[in-house]
C-alpha positions in Angstrom: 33.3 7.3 -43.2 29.8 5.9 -44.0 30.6 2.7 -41.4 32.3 5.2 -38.9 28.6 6.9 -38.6 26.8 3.8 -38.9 29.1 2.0 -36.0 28.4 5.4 -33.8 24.8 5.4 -34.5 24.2 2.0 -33.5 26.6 2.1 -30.0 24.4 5.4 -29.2 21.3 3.2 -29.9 22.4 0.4 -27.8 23.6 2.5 -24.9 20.4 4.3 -24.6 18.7 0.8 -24.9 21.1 -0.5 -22.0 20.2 2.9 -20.0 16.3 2.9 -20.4 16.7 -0.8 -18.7 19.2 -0.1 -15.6 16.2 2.5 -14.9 13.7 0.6 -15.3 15.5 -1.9 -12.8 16.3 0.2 -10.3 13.9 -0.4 -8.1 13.9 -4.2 -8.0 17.2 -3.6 -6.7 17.0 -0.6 -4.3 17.5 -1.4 -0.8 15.4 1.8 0.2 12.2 0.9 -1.4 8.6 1.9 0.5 8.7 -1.7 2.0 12.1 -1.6 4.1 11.0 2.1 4.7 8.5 1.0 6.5 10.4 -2.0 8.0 12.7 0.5 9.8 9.5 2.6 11.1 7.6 -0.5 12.2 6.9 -3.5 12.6 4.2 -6.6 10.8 0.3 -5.6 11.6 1.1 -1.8 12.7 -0.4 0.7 10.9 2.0 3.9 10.5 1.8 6.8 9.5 3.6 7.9 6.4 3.3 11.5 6.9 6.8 13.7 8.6 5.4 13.7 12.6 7.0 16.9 14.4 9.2 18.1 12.2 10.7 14.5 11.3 11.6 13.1 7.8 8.4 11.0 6.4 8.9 7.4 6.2 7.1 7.9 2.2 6.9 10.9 0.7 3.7 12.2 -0.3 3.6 13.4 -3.7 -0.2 15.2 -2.8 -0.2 17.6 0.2 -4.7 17.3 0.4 -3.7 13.5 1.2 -2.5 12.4 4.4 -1.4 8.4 4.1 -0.6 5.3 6.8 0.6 1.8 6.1 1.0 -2.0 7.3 3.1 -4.8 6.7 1.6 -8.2 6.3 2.9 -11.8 6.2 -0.3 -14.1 4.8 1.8 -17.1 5.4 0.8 -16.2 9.0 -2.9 -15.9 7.8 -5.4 -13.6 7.2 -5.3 -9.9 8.0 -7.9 -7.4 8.6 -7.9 -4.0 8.5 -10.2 -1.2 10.0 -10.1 2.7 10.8 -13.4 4.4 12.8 -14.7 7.6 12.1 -16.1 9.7 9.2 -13.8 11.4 6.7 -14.5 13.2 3.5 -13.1 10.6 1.5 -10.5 7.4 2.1 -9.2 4.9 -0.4 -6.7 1.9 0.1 -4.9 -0.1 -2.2 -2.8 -3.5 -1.0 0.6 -3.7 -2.9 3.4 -6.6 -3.0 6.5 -6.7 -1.4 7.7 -5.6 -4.4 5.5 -2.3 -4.7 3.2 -3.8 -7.3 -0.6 -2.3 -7.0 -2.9 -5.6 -6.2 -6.4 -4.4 -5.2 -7.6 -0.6 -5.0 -10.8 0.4 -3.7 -12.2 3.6 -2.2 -15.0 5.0 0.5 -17.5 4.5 -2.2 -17.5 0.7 -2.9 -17.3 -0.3 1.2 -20.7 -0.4 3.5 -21.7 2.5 4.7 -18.5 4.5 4.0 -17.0 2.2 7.0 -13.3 0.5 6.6 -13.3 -2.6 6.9 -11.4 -5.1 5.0 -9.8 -8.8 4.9 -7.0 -9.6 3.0 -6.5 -13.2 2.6 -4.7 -15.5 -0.1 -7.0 -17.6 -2.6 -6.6 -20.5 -0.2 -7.8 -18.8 2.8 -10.6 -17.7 0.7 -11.8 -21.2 0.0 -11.7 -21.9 3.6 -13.3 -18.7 4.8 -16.5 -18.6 1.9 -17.2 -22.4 4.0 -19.0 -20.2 6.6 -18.6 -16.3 6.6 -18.2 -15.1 10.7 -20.7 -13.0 11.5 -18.6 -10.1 12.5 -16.9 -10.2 9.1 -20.6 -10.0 7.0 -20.2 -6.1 6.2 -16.3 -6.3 5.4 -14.2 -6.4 1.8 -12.8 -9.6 0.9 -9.7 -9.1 -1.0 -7.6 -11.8 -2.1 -4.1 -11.0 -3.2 -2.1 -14.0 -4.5 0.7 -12.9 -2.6 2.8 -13.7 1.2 4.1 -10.5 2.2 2.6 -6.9 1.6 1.3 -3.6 2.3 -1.8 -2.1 3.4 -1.8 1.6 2.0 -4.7 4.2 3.6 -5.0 7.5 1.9 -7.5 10.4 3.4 -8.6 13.2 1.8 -7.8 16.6 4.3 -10.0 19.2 1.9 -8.7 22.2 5.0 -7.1 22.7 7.7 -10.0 21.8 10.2 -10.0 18.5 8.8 -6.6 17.9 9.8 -7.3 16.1 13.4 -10.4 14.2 12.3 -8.0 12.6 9.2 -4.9 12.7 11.7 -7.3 10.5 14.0 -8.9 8.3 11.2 -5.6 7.2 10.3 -4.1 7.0 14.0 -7.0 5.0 15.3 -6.4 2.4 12.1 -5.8 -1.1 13.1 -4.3 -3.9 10.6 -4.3 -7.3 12.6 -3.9 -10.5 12.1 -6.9 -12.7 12.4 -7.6 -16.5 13.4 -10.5 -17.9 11.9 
């Protein structure tokens, strides 16, 4: 009886074992991850926004309602990328994730000049070849380098009421993520 209860223990042990990891793996194998969410909305270097638009299903779902979001593919490979959104909102932040989802840089309103968005993203290579002599209409922007080919380009903006709802609407709209030649 003793080795009944000791074989049924341990095959409950290993089967939650086996469970916690098919979870955990799910989404390196889900075919309906942000990044081919946004492949069906858009294409490379267009910044989309994540939010429902007229009564249609969100391409993300926002998990904060006071946050209205847009996105960009990127392909390094192709070269550097730079990304920019005019205007004045209460608050913004970004963060730059793989292809696989995996956070590589965050940063908010408070770290860039002036409150302005205005950032490169660029691989440790094109870094080298950029720090050789900095363009001048590049001095004021963030320079972050992400070890990676393909990713995303994530803007979040704060909408503290509803009378903020066009300026953020129009902040995020007016966002551009291209690719640049230097």
């Amino acid at each position: 009886m003793r080795k009944l209860l000791h074989a049924i223990l341990l095959g409950l042990l290993g089967a939650g074992i086996v469970h916690v990891i098919v979870l955990l793996l799910v989404p390196e194998f889900s075919e309906r991850d942000a990044w081919s969410r946004l492949a069906m909305a858009s294409d490379l270097y267009r910044m989309t926004k994540l939010d429902a638009e007229a009564g249609g299903a969100p391409v993300v779902k926002s998990v904060d309602p006071l946050f209205y979001a847009a996105a960009c593919r990127f392909d390094l490979s192709e070269g550097m990328v730079r990304v920019k959104a005019p205007g004045n909102v209460p608050f913004w932040s970004v963060s730059v994730y793989d292809r696989s989802g995996h956070n590589i840089y965050s940063f908010n309103d408070h770290s860039a000049t002036g409150r302005v968005l205005d950032t490169i993203v660029l691989t440790p290579a094109q870094m080298i070849e950029i720090r050789k002599g900095v363009p001048e209409e590049l001095q004021g922007a963030i320079f972050v380098e992400a070890p990676i080919d393909e990713g995303m380009f994530v803007i979040r903006s704060f909408v503290p009421d509803d009378s903020w709802k066009p300026v953020v609407s129009r902040f995020l709209e007016q966002g551009s993520c291209e690719l640049q030649d230097y």
